[in-house]
C-alpha positions in Angstrom: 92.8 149.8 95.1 90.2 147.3 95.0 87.3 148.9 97.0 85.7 145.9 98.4 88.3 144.7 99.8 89.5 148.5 101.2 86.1 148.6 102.8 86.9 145.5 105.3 89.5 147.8 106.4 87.2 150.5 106.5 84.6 149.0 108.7 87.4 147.3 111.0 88.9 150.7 111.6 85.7 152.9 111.9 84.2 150.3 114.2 87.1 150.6 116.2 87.2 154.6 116.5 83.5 154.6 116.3 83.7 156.7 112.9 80.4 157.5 110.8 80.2 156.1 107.4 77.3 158.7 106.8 79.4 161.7 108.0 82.5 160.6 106.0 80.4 160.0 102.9 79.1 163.6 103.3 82.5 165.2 103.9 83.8 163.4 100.5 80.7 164.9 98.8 81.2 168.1 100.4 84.9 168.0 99.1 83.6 166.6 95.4 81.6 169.8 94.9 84.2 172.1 96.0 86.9 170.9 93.7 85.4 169.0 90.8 86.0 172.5 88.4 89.4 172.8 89.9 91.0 169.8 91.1 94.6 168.3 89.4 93.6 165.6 87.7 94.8 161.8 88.3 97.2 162.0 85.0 99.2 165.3 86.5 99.6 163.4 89.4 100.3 160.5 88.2 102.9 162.1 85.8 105.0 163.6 88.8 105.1 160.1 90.6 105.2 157.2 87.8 108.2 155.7 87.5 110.4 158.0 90.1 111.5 157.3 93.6 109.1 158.4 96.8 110.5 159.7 99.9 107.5 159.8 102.3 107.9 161.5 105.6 105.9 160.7 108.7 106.0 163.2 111.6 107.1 160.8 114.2 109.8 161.6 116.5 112.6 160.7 113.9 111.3 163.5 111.6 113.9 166.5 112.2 116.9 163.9 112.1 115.9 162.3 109.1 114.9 165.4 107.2 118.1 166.7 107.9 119.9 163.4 107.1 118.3 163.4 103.6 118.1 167.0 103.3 120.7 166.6 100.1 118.6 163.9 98.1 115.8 165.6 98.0 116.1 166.8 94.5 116.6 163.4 93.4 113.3 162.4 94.8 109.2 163.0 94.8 108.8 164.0 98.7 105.5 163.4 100.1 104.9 165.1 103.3 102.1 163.4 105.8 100.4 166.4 107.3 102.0 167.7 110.6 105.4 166.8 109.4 105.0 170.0 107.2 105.9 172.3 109.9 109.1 170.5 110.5 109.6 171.5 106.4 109.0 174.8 106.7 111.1 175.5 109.7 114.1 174.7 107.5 112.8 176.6 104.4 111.6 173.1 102.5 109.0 172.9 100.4 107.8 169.0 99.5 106.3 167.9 96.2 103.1 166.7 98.2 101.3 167.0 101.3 98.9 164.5 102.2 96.3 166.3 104.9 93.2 166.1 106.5 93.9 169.4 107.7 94.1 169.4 111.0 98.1 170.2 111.0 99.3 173.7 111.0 97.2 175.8 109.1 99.5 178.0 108.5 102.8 175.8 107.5 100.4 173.8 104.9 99.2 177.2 103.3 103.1 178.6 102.9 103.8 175.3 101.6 101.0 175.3 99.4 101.6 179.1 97.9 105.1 177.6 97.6 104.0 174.8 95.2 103.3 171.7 97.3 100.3 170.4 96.1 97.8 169.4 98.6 96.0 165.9 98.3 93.5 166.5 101.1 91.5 163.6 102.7 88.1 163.8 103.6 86.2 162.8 106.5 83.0 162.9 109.2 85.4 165.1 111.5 87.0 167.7 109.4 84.0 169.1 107.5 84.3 172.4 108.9 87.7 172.9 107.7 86.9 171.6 104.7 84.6 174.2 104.2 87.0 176.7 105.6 90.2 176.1 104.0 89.8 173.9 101.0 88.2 177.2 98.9 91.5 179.1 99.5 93.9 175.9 98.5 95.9 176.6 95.3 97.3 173.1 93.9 94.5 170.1 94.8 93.5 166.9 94.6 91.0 164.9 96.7 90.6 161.6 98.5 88.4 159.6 101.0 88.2 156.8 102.8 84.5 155.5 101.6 83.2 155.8 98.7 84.6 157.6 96.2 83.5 160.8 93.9 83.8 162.8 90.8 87.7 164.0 91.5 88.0 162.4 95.1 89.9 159.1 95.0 89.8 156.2 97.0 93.2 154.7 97.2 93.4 153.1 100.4 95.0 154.0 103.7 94.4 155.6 106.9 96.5 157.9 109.0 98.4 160.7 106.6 101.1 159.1 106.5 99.7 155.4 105.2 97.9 157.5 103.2 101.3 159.1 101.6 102.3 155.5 100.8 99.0 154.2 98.9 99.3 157.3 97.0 103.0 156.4 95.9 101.6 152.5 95.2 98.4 153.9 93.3 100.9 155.9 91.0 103.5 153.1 90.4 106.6 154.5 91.8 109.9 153.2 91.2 110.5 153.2 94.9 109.4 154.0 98.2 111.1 155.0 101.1 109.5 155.9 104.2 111.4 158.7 107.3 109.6 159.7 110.4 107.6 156.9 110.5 108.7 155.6 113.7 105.2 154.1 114.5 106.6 152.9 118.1 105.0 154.3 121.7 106.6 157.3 121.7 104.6 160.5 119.9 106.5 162.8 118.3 106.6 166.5 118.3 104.9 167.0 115.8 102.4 165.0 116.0 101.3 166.8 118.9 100.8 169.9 117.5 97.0 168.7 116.1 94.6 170.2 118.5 92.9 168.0 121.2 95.3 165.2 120.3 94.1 161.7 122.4 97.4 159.9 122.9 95.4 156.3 123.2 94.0 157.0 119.9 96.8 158.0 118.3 98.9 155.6 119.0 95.7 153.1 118.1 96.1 155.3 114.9 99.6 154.2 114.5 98.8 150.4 115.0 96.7 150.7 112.2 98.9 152.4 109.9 101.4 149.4 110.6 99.2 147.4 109.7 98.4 148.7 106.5 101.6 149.7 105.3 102.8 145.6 105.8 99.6 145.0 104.2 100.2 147.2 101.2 103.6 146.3 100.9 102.2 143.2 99.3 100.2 144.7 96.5 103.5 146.6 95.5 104.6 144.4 92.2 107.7 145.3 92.2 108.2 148.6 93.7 111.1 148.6 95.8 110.3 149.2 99.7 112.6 150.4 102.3 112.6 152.0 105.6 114.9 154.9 106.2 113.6 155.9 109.7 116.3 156.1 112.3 114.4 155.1 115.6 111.7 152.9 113.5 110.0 149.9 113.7 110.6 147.0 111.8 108.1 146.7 108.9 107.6 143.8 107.5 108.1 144.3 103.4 110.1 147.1 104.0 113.9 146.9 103.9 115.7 149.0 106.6 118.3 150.5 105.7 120.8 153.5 106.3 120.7 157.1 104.7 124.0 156.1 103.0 122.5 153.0 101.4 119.1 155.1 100.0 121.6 157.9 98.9 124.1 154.3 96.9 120.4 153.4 95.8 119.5 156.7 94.4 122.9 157.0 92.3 122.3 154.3 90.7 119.5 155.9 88.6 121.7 158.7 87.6 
């Protein structure tokens, strides 16, 4: 990601939500001294996502239809889970590849996960210092990322909600595809969305503008990567080719 040009999003965005530069810069140097000794490093994360397909899940309200939809071609794929949508994992016994956080989901569902073998990518910022400080020390598998500047082992990629997030992560790492379930990004809030605490549904769904934005944004820096849209109830994204489970699972047997 090209940082200048990431920071006229960043400013955009912040201005909007009236976010802090100063507190975000001190969360990611907050999170930089707690993992630096510790932290996966870009080339094992890199080496489970290069070259292989990405299925990213949102936690919109498609989440538990899709999930169970594409339950079967899992193990064909790298799953990257955007934060809330982890509970909807666990309650059928899943356990993803990757969770991209900022830890404010479920505490609880991203630790089983976690002891389980997901690794956690976890995004820091001016609002979630506390838990940083918190939970980060008793995370097994990490890696770290921000939105401004970044640090010794905490990556700037791009990308804003989790779940935008998920897919910069995917684009950073070259994958051969990626697909994108429970990323319905319309009105409607799902389920388990709405288990973060004190969750604003004008701001959330601002959220969600934004990650619109910046998915059909990214999807022109992909080079190549194939881009398609699995979610049942989603919006139309532009760069993104819609199309059915049964066409991702004709897509993914191609590669065997």
């Amino acid at each position: 990601m090209d940082l200048s040009i990431w920071m006229d999003w960043y400013y955009r965005i912040s201005k909007s939500l009236g976010y802090s530069k100063e507190k975000d810069q001190r969360a990611t140097d907050l999170l930089s001294n707690m993992i630096k000794d510790r932290s996966l490093s870009y080339e094992e994360l890199k080496a489970l996502i290069f070259n292989k397909d990405a299925l990213i899940f949102g936690a919109g309200p498609s989440l538990e239809r899709d999930l169970l939809n594409l339950k079967s071609l899992l193990n064909r794929c790298v799953t990257i889970v955007a934060d809330t949508a982890i509970s909807a994992f666990i309650k059928f016994k899943i356990y993803p590849n990757i969770i991209v956080s900022d830890l404010d989901g479920k505490i609880e569902d991203l630790f089983e996960a976690n002891k389980n073998c997901s690794i956690m990518v976890v995004h820091a910022h001016g609002d979630n210092i506390e838990a940083l400080e918190r939970y980060v020390p008793l995370l097994r598998k990490v890696f770290g990322t921000t939105q401004v500047e970044p640090r010794d082992k905490v990556y700037n990629f791009g990308g804003f909600t989790d779940g935008d997030r998920a897919f910069f992560l995917a684009l950073e790492f070259k994958a051969k595809s990626i697909a994108l379930a429970g990323m319905d990004l319309g009105k409607k809030i799902g389920k388990y969305s709405k288990l973060k605490p004190n969750l604003n549904p004008y701001v959330k769904r601002l959220k969600l503008n934004f990650a619109k934005e910046l998915l059909e944004w990214g999807s022109n820096l992909s080079r190549g990567i194939q881009l398609f849209n699995l979610t049942y109830q989603g919006i139309d994204l532009k760069g993104f080719l819609k199309i059915s489970y049964e066409d991702y699972k004709n897509f993914l047997a191609k590669d065997i």
